[in-house]
C-alpha positions, 0 to 999 in steps of 0.5 A: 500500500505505501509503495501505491502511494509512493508512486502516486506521488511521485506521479504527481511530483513529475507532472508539476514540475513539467508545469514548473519548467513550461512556466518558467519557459513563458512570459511570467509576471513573477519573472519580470523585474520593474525598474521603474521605482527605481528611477523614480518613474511614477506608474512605471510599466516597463520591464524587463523579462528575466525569461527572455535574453537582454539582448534581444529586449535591448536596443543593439550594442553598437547603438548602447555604445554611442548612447554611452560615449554621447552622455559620458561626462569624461567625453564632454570633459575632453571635447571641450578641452579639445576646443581648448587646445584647438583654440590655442592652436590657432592663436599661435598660428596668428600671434606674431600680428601683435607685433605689427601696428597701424597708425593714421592722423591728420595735421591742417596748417597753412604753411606760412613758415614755408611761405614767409620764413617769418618764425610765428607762435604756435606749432612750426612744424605743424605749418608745413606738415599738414595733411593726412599720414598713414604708417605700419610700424612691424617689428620681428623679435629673434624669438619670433623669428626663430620660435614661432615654428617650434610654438605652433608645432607643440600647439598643433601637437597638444591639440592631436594628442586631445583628440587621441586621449578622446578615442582612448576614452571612448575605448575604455568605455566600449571594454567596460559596457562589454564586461557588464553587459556580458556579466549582466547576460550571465546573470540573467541566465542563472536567475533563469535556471535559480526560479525554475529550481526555486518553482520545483522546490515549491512544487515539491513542498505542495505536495509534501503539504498535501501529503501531510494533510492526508496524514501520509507524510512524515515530519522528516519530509515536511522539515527536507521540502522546507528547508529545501524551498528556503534554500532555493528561495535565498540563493534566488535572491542572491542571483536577482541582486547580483543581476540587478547590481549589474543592470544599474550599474550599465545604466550608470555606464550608459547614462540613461535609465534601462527604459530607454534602452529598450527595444520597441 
């Protein structure tokens, strides 16, 4: 009679845990994670489906990237001390001017020093020089002379070097998003094989559950079937936590919340 019953059980325990793993396959409300609360989007519906790989509910890689690279404040840092060094490229270019200076007056007389030869009060010499002048006074120091080459030279140097040091950030950024969306997909991939075992373990306390409401389960099994449901629901946590650490800090990374980084 108790190997009857044994099988029967056991019977029972197959066909749940086949239900278990064809849920744990579909679309579950219980395996989506929200994001929404998190950053702090009111009513938010968006989320993302532990069930279904993060690669095909985000938006491509490449496009990850160049989200990541426009809204890096490293990047924005170099632009802008690229249009600085840009900048000082170009004064260098044009700094020898400040040794060239334009001059223009005018001096109105009427010559009757030139006319009389008689001495009278006032400005001589202005009697004869009237008229409009105009003059260029350019001077060349031995610096400009021979410096001005080696000076735009660093310039232009310090300006290439700025735009290199960009590329190189981006570079770094690219190889971080790849370590955390790699781990993020490992991530997701545990949590998928943690819940189906957590759902077995829960499948397999209903029954012992049932079995003890019937009076044919024994303390011992009741005490296993728990404790094993515990263990299985603690290391689930432990795997979702890791999974979202890895999510917010990709979102970090990226510079904009995950709903925004979904397909649609």
């Amino acid at each position: 009679m108790m190997v009857k019953h044994l099988i029967i059980s056991l019977f029972f325990l197959l066909i749940i845990l086949f239900h278990s793993v064809c849920l744990a396959q579909r679309p579950n409300p219980r395996n989506r994670v929200s994001f929404g609360q998190s950053v702090g989007i009111v009513n938010d519906s968006t989320f993302l489906d532990v069930d279904q790989d993060i690669a095909v509910q985000l938006m491509p890689f490449d496009d990850l990237v160049k989200m990541a690279v426009s809204y890096s404040p490293l990047i924005k840092y170099q632009n802008e001390v690229t249009n600085s060094l840009g900048s000082a490229r170009d004064l260098s270019k044009v700094q020898i001017l400040q040794n060239a200076s334009g001059f223009a007056n005018y001096s109105g007389g009427n010559q009757s020093l030139v006319t009389t030869s008689l001495l009278q009060k006032g400005d001589q010499l202005g009697q004869i020089a009237n008229g409009y002048r105009f003059g260029v006074d350019f001077r060349v120091s031995l610096y400009d002379l021979f410096g001005r080459k080696h000076q735009i030279k660093q310039a232009t140097a310090n300006y290439r070097a700025s735009v290199i040091q960009k590329d190189i950030i981006e570079q770094q950024i690219r190889r971080e998003l790849i370590t955390i969306y790699q781990d993020m997909i490992t991530a997701q991939q545990i949590l998928k094989l943690r819940l189906t075992d957590e759902q077995a373990a829960l499948a397999a306390l209903r029954i012992v559950e049932a079995e003890n409401q019937k009076g044919r389960a024994t303390s011992e099994a009741i005490s296993t079937a728990t404790n094993r449901y515990i263990e299985s629901k603690v290391v689930t946590e432990q795997v979702k936590g890791e999974f979202l650490k890895n999510v917010h800090q990709f979102e970090s990374l990226v510079g904009v919340p995950i709903q925004r980084m979904k397909r649609f």
